[in-house]
VOLO-228547 format. One record per atom (N, C-alpha, C): residue in three letters; x, y, z. Coordinates in steps of 0.05 Angstrom, whole numbers, plus 32768, in hexadecimal, padded with zeros to 4 digits. Example, Ala and Ser with C-alpha at 12.3 -4.5 7.8 and 13.67 -1.06 7.14 Angstrom:
Ala81087F8E809C Ala80F67FA6809C Ala81087FBE809C Ser81017FD3808E Ser81117FEB808F Ser81028001809D 
This chain:
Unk985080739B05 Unk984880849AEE Unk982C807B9AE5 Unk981280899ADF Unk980180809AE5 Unk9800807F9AB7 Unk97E780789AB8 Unk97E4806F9A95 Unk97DC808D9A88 Unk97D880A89A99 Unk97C980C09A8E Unk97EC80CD9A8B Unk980480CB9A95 Unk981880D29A97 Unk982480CA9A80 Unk982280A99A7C Unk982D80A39A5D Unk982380AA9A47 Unk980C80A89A49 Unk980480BC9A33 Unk980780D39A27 Unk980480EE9A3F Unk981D81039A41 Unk982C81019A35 Unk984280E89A43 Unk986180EE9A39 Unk986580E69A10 Unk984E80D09A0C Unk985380C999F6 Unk984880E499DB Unk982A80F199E9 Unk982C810599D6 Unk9842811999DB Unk9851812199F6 Unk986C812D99F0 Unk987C812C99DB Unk9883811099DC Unk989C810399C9 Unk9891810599AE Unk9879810199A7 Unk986580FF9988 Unk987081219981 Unk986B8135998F Unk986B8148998A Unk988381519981 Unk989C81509995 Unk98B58155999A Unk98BB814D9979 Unk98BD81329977 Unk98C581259957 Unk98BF812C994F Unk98A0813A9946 Unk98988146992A Unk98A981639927 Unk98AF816F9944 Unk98B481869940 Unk98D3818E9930 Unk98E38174993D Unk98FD816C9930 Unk98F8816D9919 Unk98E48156990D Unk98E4815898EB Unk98DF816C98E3 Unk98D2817498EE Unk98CC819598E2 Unk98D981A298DD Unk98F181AD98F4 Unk990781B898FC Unk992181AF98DB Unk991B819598D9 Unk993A818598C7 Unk9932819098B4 Unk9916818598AF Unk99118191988D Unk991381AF9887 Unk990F81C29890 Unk990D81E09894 Unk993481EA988D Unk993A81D498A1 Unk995981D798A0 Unk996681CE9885 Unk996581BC9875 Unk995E81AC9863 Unk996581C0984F Unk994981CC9854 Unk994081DB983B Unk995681F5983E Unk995A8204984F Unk99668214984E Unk998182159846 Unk998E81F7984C Unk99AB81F69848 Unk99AB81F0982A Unk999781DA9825 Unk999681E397FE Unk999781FC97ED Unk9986820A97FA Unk9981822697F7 Unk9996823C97EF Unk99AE82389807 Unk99BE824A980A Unk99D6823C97F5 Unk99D4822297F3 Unk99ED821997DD Unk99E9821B97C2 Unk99D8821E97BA Unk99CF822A97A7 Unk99D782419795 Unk99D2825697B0 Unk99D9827397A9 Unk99FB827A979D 
């Protein structure tokens, strides 16, 4: 695996995670949202 590949893979994973948090909080918010009502 050469050092231009891990790099790759690491902004993969950087990405992937933020997209998760993204994803939880959005979720988060919505399930507050609806208990509410």
């Amino acid at each position: 695996m050469s050092k231009n590949d891990s790099h790759f893979l690491a902004s993969v994973c950087h990405v992937t995670s933020r997209q998760i948090l993204n994803f939880r909080s959005t979720y988060f918010l919505l399930t507050n949202r609806l208990e509410r009502t």
